[in-house]
C-alpha positions in Angstrom: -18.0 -4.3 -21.6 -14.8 -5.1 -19.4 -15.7 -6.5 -15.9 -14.0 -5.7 -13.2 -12.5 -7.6 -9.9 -11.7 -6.3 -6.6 -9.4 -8.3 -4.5 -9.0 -7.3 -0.4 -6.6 -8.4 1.8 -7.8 -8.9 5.4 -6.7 -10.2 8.5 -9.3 -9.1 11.7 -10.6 -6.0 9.5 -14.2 -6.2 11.6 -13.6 -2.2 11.9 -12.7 -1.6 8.6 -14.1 -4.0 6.2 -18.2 -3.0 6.4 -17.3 0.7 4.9 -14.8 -0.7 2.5 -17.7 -3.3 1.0 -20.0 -0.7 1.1 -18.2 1.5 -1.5 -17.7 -1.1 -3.8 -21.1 -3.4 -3.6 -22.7 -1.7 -6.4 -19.3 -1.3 -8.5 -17.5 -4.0 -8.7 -18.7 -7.1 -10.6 -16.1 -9.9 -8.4 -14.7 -9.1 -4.7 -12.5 -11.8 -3.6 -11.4 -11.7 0.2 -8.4 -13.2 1.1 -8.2 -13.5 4.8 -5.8 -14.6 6.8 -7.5 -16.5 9.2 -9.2 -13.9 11.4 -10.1 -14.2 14.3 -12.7 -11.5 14.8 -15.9 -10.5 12.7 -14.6 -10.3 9.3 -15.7 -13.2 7.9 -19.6 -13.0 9.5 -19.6 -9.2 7.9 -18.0 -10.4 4.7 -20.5 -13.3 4.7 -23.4 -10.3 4.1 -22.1 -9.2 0.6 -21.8 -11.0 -2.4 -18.0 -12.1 -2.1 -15.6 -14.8 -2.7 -14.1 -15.5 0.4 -10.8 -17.6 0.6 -8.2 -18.2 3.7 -4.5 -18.6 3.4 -1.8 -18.3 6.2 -0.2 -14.9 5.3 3.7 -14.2 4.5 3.5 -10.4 3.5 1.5 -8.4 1.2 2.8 -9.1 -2.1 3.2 -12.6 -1.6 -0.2 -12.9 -0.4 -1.8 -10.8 -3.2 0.4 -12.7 -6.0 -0.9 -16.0 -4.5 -4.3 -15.0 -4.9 -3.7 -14.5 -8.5 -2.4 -17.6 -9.3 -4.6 -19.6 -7.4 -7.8 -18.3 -7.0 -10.5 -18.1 -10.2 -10.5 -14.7 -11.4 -13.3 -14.3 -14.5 -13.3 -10.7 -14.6 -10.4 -9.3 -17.3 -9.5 -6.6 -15.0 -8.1 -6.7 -11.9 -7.6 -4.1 -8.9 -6.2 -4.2 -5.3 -8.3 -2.5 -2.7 -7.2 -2.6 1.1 -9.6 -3.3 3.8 -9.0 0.2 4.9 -9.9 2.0 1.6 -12.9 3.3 0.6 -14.2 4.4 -3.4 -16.5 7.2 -3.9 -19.3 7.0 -6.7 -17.1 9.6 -8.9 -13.7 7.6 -8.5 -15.6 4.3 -9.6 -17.2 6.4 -13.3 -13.9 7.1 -13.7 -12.1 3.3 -13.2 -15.5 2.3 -15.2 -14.5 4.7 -18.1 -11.3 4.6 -18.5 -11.0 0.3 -18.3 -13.5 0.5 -21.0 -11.7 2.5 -23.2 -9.8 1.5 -26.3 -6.6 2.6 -25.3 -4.1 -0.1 -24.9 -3.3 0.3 -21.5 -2.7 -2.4 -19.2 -2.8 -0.9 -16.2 -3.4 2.5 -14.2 -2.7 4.5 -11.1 -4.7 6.5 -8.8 -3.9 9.3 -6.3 -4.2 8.3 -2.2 -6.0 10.6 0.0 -4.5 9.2 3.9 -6.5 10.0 6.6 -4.8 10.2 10.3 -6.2 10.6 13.6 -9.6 12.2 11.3 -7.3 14.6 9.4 -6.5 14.8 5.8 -2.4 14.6 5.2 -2.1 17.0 2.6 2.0 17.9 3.3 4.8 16.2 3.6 4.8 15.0 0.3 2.8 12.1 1.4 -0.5 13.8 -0.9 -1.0 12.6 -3.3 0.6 9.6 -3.5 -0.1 7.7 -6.7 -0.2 4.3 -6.4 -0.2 1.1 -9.5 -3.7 -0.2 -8.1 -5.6 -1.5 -11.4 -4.7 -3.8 -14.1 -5.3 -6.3 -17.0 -5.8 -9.8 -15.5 -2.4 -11.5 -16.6 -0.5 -8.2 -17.2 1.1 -7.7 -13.4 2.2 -9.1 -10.4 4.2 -7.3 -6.5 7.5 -7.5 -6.1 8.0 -9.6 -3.6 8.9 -7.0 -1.2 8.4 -5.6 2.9 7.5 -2.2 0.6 6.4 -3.8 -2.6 4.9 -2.2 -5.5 2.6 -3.4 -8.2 4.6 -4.0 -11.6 2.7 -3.8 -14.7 3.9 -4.8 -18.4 3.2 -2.3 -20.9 1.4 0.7 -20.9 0.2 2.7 -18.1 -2.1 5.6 -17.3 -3.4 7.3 -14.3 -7.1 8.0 -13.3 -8.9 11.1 -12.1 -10.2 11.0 -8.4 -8.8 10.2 -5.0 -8.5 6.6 -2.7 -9.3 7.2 0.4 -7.3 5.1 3.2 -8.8 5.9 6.5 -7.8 2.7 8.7 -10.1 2.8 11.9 -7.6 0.6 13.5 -4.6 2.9 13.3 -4.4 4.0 17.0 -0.4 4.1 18.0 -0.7 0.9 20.0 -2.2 -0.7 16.4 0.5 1.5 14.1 3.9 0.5 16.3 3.1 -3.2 16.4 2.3 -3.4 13.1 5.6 -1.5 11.8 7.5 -3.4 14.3 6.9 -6.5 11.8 7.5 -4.0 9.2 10.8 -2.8 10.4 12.4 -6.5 10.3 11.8 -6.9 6.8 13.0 -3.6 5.9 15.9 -4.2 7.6 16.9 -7.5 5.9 16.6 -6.0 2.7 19.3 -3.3 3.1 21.6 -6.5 3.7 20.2 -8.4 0.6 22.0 -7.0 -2.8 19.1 -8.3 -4.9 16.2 -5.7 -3.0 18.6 -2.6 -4.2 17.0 -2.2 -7.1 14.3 0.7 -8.7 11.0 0.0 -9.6 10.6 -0.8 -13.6 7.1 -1.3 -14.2 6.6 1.4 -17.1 7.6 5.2 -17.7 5.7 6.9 -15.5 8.0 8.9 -13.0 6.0 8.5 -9.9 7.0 9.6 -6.6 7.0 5.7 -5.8 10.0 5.3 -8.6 11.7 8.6 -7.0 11.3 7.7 -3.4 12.9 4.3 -4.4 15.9 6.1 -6.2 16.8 8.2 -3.5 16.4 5.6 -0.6 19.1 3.2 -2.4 21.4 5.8 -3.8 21.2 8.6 -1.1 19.2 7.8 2.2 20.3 3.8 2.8 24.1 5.3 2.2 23.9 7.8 4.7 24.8 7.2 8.6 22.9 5.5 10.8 20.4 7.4 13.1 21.2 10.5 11.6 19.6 9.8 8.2 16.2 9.3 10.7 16.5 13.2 11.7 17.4 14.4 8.4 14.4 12.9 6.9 12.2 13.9 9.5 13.0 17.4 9.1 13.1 17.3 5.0 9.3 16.1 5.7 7.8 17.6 8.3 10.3 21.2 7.9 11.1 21.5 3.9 7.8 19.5 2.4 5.6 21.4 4.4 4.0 18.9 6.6 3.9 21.3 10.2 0.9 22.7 8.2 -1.2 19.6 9.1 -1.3 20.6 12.4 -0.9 18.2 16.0 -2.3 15.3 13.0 0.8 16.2 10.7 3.6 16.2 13.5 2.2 13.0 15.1 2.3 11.5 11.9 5.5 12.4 10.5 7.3 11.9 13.8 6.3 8.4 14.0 6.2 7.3 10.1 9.6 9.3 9.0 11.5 9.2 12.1 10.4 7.0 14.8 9.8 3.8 12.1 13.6 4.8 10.3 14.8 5.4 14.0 14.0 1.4 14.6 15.1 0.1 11.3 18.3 1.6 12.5 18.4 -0.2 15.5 17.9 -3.3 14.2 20.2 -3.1 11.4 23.2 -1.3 14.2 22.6 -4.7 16.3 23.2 -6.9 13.4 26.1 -4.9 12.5 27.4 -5.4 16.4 26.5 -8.6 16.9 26.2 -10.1 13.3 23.0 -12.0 14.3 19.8 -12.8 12.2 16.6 -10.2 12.1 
């Protein structure tokens, strides 16, 4: 019988963190926290479930998460990344159960996201479902070290029945703009960095992660500035469908597609202009 490990990222998830434990008590046989020095509840909730829970000063996501597997004790043989805002129903976890179990050779798998915003389902925009590399073979993976990173896993893949469900209590636009505003910077030193323009290579499985990535280095990132915000907007919110979502859908694809590209524009525009450091 393979065991399994969860391991959360967290940094002042007191809103989040008890629903997210919850799903997994019963599931998981290791959750490892890694917090980043909180400074609300999180640790007094996570200190109420049976968890490993570690501090380290945080950088980004992937550098975080790939710190955690090189220096934290891991004794389960497969490994999965769960964020403090997701949640695992009882028919998601049969199937992660099943399928790590099986004799398949696989390495790794992905599973669909189910994003919830403002209480809605997304289900336009092409943003469901978005299948994400979220379980793998202790040893067999590691995140590009990357503002959008993404899980890369060495040999075969496979993906899993069932949906994720993000549904970050936090995410009010107060919440949502400061946190892309860190975001944004990152981004925007990338486009100016040679070695991030590159696709992901994980395995064969043509994701929309791996098309996304395409099209952003060889179309979007070569278009002109500002105007490649609007165009995207519309393609998401106009062509993929996402006005069907309702106030939920507009608010969200207003200020993820265009508002969030609108500011990475800025930022790299005043570089540009005044050739200083983001």
């Amino acid at each position: 019988m393979n065991n399994l490990c969860i391991i959360i990222l967290t940094f002042n998830e007191e809103i989040n963190i008890k629903k997210c434990l919850e799903s997994i008590k019963d599931f998981a046989n290791e959750i490892i926290i890694i917090d980043s020095f909180s400074t609300d509840k999180t640790k007094s909730i996570c200190d109420g479930y049976k968890v490993k829970f570690v501090q380290h000063k945080f950088e980004n996501q992937s550098k975080q998460f790939n710190w955690a597997l090189s220096n934290v004790n891991i004794n389960s043989n497969w490994i999965m990344r769960l964020d403090a805002d997701e949640e695992i129903d009882k028919n998601l976890a049969e199937e992660i159960k099943k399928n790590i179990n099986k004799e398949n050779g696989n390495n790794g798998f992905y599973i669909k996201r189910k994003l919830i915003w403002c209480g809605k389902w997304i289900k336009h925009g092409g943003i469901y479902p978005l299948v994400l590399a979220r379980i793998f073979k202790k040893g067999k993976a590691f995140y590009e070290e990357r503002t959008e990173e993404h899980l890369i896993i060495e040999g075969k893949t496979d993906k899993i029945k069932g949906d994720l469900i993000e549904n970050n209590l936090k995410n009010k636009i107060e919440f949502f703009t400061i946190k892309h505003l860190e975001t944004a910077k990152g981004e925007a030193r990338e486009i100016f960095d040679k070695s991030f323009n590159k696709n992901i290579s994980s395995d064969q499985i043509l994701d929309n992660n791996k098309i996304r990535r395409f099209f952003k280095i060889n179309f979007y990132n070569k278009m002109p500035l500002f105007l490649r915000a609007l165009l995207y907007f519309i393609y998401r919110y106009i062509f993929r469908l996402g006005f069907l979502d309702g106030k939920e859908g507009f608010t969200f694809h207003f200020f993820q597609a265009f508002w969030y590209r609108m500011f990475i524009d800025m930022l790299v525009d005043e570089k540009k202009r005044n050739n200083e450091k983001i």
